[in-house]
C-alpha positions in Angstrom: -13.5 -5.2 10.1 -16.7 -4.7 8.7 -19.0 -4.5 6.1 -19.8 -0.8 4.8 -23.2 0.1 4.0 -22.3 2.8 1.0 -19.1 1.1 0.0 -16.5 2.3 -2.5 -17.0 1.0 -6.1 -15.0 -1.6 -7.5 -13.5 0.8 -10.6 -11.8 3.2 -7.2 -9.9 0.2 -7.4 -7.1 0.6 -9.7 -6.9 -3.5 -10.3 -10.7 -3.8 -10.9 -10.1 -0.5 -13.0 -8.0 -2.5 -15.4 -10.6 -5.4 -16.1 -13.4 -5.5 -18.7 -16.6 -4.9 -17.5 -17.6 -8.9 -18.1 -14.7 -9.8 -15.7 -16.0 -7.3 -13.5 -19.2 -8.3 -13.6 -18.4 -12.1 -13.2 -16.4 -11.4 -9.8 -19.1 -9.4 -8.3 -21.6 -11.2 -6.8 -18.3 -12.5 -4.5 -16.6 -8.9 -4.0 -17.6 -7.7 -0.3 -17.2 -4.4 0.5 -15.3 -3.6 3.4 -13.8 -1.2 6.3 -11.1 -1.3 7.6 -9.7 0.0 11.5 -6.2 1.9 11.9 -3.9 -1.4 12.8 -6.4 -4.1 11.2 -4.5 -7.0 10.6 -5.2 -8.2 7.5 -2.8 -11.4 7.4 -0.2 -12.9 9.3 2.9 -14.7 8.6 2.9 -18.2 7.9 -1.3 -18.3 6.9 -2.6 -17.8 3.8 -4.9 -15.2 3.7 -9.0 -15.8 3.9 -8.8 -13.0 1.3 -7.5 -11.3 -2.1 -8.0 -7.7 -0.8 -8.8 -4.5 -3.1 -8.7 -1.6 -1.6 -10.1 2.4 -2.2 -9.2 4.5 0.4 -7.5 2.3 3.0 -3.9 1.7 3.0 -2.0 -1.0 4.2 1.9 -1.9 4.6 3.3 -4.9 4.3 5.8 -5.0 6.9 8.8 -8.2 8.3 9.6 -8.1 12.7 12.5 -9.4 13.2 13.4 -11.3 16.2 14.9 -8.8 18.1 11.3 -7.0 18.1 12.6 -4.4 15.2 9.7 -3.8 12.5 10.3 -2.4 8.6 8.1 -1.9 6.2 8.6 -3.6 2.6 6.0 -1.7 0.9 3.0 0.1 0.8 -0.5 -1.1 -0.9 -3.5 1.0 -1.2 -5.9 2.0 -4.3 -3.7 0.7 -7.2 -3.1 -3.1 -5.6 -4.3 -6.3 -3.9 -3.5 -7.5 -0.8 -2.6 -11.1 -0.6 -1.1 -12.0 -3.8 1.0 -15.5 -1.8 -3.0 -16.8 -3.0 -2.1 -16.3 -6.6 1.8 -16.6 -6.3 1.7 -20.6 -5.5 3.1 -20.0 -2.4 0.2 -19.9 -0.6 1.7 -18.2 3.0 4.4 -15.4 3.4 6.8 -14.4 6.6 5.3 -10.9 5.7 2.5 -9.2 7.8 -0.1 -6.6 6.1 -1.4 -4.4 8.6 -3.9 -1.4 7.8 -1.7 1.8 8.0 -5.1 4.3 6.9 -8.1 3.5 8.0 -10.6 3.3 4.9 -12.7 1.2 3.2 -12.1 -1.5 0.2 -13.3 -5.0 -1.2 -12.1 -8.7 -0.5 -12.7 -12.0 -2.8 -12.4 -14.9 -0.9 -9.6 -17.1 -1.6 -11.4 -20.1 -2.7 -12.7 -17.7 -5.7 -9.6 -16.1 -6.2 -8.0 -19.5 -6.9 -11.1 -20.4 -9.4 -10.5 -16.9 -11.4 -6.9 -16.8 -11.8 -6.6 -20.5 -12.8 -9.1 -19.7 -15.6 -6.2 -18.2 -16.9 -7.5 -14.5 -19.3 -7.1 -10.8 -18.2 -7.3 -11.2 -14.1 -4.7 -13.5 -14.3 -2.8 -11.1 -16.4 -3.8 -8.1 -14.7 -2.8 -10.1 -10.9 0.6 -11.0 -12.3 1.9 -7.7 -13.9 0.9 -6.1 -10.1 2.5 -8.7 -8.7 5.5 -7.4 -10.6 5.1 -3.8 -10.3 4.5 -4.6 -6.1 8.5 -6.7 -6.3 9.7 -3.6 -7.9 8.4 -1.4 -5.2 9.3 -4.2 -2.7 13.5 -4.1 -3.9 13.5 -0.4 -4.1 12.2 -0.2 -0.7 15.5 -2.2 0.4 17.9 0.2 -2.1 16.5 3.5 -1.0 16.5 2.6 3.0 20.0 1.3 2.4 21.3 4.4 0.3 19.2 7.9 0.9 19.2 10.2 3.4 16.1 10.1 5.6 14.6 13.7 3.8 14.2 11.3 0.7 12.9 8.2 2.4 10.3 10.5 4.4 9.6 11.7 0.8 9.5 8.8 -1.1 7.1 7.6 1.6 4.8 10.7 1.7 4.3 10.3 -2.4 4.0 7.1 -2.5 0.5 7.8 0.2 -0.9 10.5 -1.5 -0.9 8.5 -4.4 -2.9 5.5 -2.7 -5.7 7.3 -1.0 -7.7 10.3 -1.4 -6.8 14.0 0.2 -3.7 15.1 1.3 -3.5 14.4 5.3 -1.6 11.5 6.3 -3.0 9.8 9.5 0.4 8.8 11.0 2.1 9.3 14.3 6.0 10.0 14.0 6.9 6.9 16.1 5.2 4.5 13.9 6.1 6.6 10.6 10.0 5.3 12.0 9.2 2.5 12.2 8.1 1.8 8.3 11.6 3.7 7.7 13.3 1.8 9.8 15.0 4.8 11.9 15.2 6.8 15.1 11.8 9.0 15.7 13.7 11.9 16.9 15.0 11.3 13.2 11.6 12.0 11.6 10.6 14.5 13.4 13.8 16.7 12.9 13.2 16.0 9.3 9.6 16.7 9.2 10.3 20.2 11.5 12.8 21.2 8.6 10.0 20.9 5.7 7.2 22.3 8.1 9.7 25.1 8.8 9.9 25.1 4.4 6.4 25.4 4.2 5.9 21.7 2.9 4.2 20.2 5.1 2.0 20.7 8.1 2.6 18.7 11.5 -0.4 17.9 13.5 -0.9 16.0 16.1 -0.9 12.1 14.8 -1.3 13.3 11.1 1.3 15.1 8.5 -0.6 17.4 5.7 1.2 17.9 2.3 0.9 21.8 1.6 3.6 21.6 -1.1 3.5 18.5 -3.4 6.2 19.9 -6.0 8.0 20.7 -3.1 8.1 17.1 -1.7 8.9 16.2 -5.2 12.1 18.1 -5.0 13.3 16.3 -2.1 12.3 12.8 -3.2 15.3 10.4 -4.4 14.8 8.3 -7.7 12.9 5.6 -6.4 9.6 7.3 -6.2 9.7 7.9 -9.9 11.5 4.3 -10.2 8.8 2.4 -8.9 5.2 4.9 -10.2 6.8 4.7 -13.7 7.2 0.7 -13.5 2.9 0.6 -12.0 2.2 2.7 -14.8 3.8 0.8 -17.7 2.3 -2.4 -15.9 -1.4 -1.4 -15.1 -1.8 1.8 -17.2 
């Protein structure tokens, strides 16, 4: 991870977005601008994070391993969140992992000055807590849809849910570890993603998957896409 000579601006930042330009302003001389690697780790369970993280055009997944060595992803952060909010939460650590998914770029506060905002209480403490409630909403839907839909949906849920939190419409992603955020088989994704590249929906590359058809993805998706972008948009605006 390092620092970016032409970085992002803070307002690509859907969080930052939602502050007043004072706020803004106030927070800037700590906001560093960032890159981030495919596979950056950006915490690990049981530490706090150095960082409140902002991204732009990076995503990252916050994903649980289990003992058996079996990884699922609990959700997905990118331009609309933060990454890190056990800093703000009181709980200081988390058994989660957040590991960069899209390589990109993005901001990070450190955590001594994330502490210092939020207890000043005003709009970043307001806008941190209603993400952090949009982010459990996305978080328990993750858990309902792997549970109950068919791997098409999942597949589509997930592919949304990305073009939504960075910019273009290629997705960087080989199938194996694209089974693993699902928590399935790969020959599993890739029979699914053959059937909507034979549809015309998508376009399989190697390493990356390229939305042709967006409505078409939209089709396929089950209710939790819509569930969890209508409960970030009644949240952060």
């Amino acid at each position: 991870m390092t620092s970016v000579s032409i970085p992002s601006r803070p307002h690509d930042n859907r969080v930052l977005a939602a502050l007043p330009p004072a706020e803004v302003a106030r927070l800037l001389p700590r906001l560093e601008p960032v890159t981030w690697a495919l596979r950056d780790v950006l915490y690990v369970p049981d530490h706090a994070p150095a960082f409140l993280y902002f991204p732009t055009t990076a995503m990252v997944s916050l994903i649980q391993t289990l003992a058996d060595g079996v990884i699922a992803e609990m959700g997905v952060v990118g331009r609309e969140g933060v990454v890190g909010v056990a800093l703000f939460m009181g709980g200081g650590s988390t058994s989660s992992e957040a590991l960069v998914q899209i390589a990109g770029q993005g901001f990070r506060l450190p955590a001594g000055h994330v502490a210092e905002a939020f207890h000043r209480g005003g709009v970043f403490q307001q806008v941190l807590l209603r993400y952090a409630q949009a982010l459990l909403t996305q978080v328990g839907q993750t858990v309902v849809c792997n549970m109950r839909h068919t791997i098409t949906q999942r597949l589509c849920r997930w592919l949304l849910l990305t073009l939504d939190r960075v910019p273009g419409d290629e997705v960087r992603m080989t199938h194996e570890f694209l089974a693993q955020m699902l928590a399935v088989r790969r020959p599993s994704v890739t029979a699914v993603a053959q059937r909507m590249q034979t549809a015309g929906i998508i376009r399989c590359g190697r390493g990356s998957i390229t939305i042709v058809d967006r409505l078409g993805v939209e089709a396929r998706v089950c209710e939790c896409y819509r569930t969890v972008e209508k409960e970030f948009t009644r949240l952060l605006g």
